[in-house]
N, C-alpha and C positions, 0 to 999 in steps of 0.2 A: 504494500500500500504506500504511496507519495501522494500526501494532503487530502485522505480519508478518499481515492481512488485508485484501482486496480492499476497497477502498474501498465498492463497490458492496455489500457485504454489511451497510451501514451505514445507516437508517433519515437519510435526508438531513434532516428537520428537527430528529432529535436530535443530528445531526454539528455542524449551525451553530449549536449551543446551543454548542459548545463551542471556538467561533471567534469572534476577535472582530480586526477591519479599520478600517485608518483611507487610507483612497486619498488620492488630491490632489485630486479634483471639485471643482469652486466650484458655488454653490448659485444661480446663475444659471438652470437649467432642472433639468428633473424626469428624473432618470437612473432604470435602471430595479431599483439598490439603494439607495433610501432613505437607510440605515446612511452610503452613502459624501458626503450632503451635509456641506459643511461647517456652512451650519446653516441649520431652516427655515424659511423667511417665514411671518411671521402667526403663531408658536407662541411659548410661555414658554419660559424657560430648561430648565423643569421636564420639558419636553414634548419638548424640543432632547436633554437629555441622558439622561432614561427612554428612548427609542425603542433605545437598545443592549439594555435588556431589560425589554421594556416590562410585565412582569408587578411589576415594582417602580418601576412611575410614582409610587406614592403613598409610598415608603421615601424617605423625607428624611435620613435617616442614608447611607444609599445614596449617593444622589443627592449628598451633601454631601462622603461622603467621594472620589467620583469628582475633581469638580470638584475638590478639594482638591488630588487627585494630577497633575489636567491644569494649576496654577496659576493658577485662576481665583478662589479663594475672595475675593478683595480686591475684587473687579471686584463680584461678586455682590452683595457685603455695601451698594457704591455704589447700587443698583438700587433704584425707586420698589418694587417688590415681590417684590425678591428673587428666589427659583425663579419666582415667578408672573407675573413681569416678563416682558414679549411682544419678541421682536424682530425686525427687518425691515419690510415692509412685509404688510396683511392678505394671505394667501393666496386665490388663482384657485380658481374651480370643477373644476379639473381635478386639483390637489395636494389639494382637499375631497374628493373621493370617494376619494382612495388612502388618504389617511391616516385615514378616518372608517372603511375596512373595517380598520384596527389597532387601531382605539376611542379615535383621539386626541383631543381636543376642538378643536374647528374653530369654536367660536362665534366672531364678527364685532362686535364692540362698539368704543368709541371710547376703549378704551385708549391710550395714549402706546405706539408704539414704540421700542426702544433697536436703533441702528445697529452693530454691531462691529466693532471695526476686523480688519484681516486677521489677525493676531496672536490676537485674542480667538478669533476663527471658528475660528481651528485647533484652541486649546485647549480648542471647545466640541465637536469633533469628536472627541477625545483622548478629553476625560471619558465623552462616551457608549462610546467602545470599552473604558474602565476599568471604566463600569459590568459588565460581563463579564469583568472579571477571574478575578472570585473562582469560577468555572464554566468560563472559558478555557482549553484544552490548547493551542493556537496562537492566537499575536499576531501578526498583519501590519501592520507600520507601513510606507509610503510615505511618504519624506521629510516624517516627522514633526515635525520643528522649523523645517522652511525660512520659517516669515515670526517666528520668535523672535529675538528677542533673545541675543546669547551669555550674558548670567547667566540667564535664562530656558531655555534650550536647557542650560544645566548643571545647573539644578534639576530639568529633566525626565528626563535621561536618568540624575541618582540614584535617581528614583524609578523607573523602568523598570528600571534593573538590580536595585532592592530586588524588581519584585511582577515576573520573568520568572523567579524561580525553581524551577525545577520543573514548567515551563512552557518547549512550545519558540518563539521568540520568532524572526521573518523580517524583515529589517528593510534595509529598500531605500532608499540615499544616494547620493549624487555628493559629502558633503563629509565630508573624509576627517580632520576632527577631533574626528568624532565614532562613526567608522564601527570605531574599536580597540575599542569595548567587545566585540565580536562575539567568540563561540567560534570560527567558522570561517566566511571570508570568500569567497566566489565572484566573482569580477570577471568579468562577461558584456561583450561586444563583438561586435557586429555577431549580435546572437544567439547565439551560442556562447561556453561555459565555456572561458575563456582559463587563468585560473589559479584554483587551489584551495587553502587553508589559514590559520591565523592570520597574524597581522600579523608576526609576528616572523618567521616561514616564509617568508612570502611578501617581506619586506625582503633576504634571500638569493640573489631571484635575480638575478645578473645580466645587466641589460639586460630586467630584466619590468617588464610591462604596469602594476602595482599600486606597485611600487620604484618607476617613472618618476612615476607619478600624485602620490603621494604625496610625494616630494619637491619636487616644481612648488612642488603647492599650500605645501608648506612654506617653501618660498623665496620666494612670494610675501608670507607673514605675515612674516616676516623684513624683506624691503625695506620694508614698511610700516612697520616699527618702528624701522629707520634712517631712516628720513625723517620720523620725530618730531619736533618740536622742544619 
């Protein structure tokens, strides 16, 4: 059900106009959503992070303010050509016919590739799901910060809880220093809904599943910090 109607009563390509997804895929083979590579071989930055809505491949205000929000703009501005800067290695005959029926540009030239490190890759994943922000009614992030950095992973999730307002926002972790921003918290195990509620709620009970998790992992940052010198 979306908004007390059968899902099915919804026109599917204007349902995913209003959805936007960032998985954990690595961009090592060709999966069969596009959206969830981290990023794609043989294309521009421009091309990497237009494909979240690729009817504004050529809005560079777009594009810019995306990247902006995934914390890539520094990275960018380093780049022999900026958005039009290619990365990876040239793209296989088989990634050319899927992406040329989207209308990407797939020319083959002797461009300089630029390599990203795992960090970059994520936050060029991020920015294409940003670009869909501003049309977005549901955001699904899968462990969206896991190859950041902690000051990197605080700048991202200011900006996430700035642009999920008024937007419902799904957001899928195992680390639980980042997982309080949530309204309301489900802890699945073994496939099944073990506990339900915010953080505060769910610190209540005792002997749960989320109370246990969450203090580990706390006790773990702890001993790290006594064994500082």
């Amino acid at each position: 059900m979306i908004n007390g109607h059968n899902v099915e009563e919804y026109d599917p390509a204007e349902l995913r106009k209003h959805i936007a997804v960032l998985f954990q895929e690595k961009c090592n083979s060709v999966p069969p959503m596009l959206l969830t590579l981290a990023f794609l071989n043989g294309f521009s930055i421009r091309e990497n992070v237009g494909i979240g809505q690729v009817d504004r491949l050529r809005d560079d205000e777009a594009l810019l303010s995306a990247i902006s929000t995934s914390g890539l703009s520094d990275f960018i501005k380093t780049l022999p050509k900026n958005l039009d800067t290619k990365l990876g290695r040239p793209i296989d005959d088989e990634l050319s016919r899927i992406t040329n029926s989207l209308g990407l540009n797939t020319r083959q030239d002797n461009d300089d590739f630029i390599t990203p490190s795992g960090g970059q890759m994520q936050r060029l994943a991020l920015a294409r799901a940003f670009m869909r922000i501003s049309s977005a009614d549901l955001l699904i992030l899968d462990e969206p910060s896991s190859n950041l950095d902690p000051e990197a992973e605080y700048d991202l999730f200011k900006n996430i809880k700035k642009f999920r307002r008024g937007k419902t926002t799904i957001f899928i972790t195992h680390r639980f220093n980042t997982v309080r921003i949530a309204d309301r918290i489900l802890v699945l195990e073994d496939g099944m809904v073990k506990e339900f509620g915010s953080h505060e709620e769910l610190m209540q009970f005792p002997g749960g599943r989320y109370r246990y998790l969450y203090s580990l992992q706390k006790m773990g940052y702890q001993d790290i910090r006594c064994g500082v010198t």
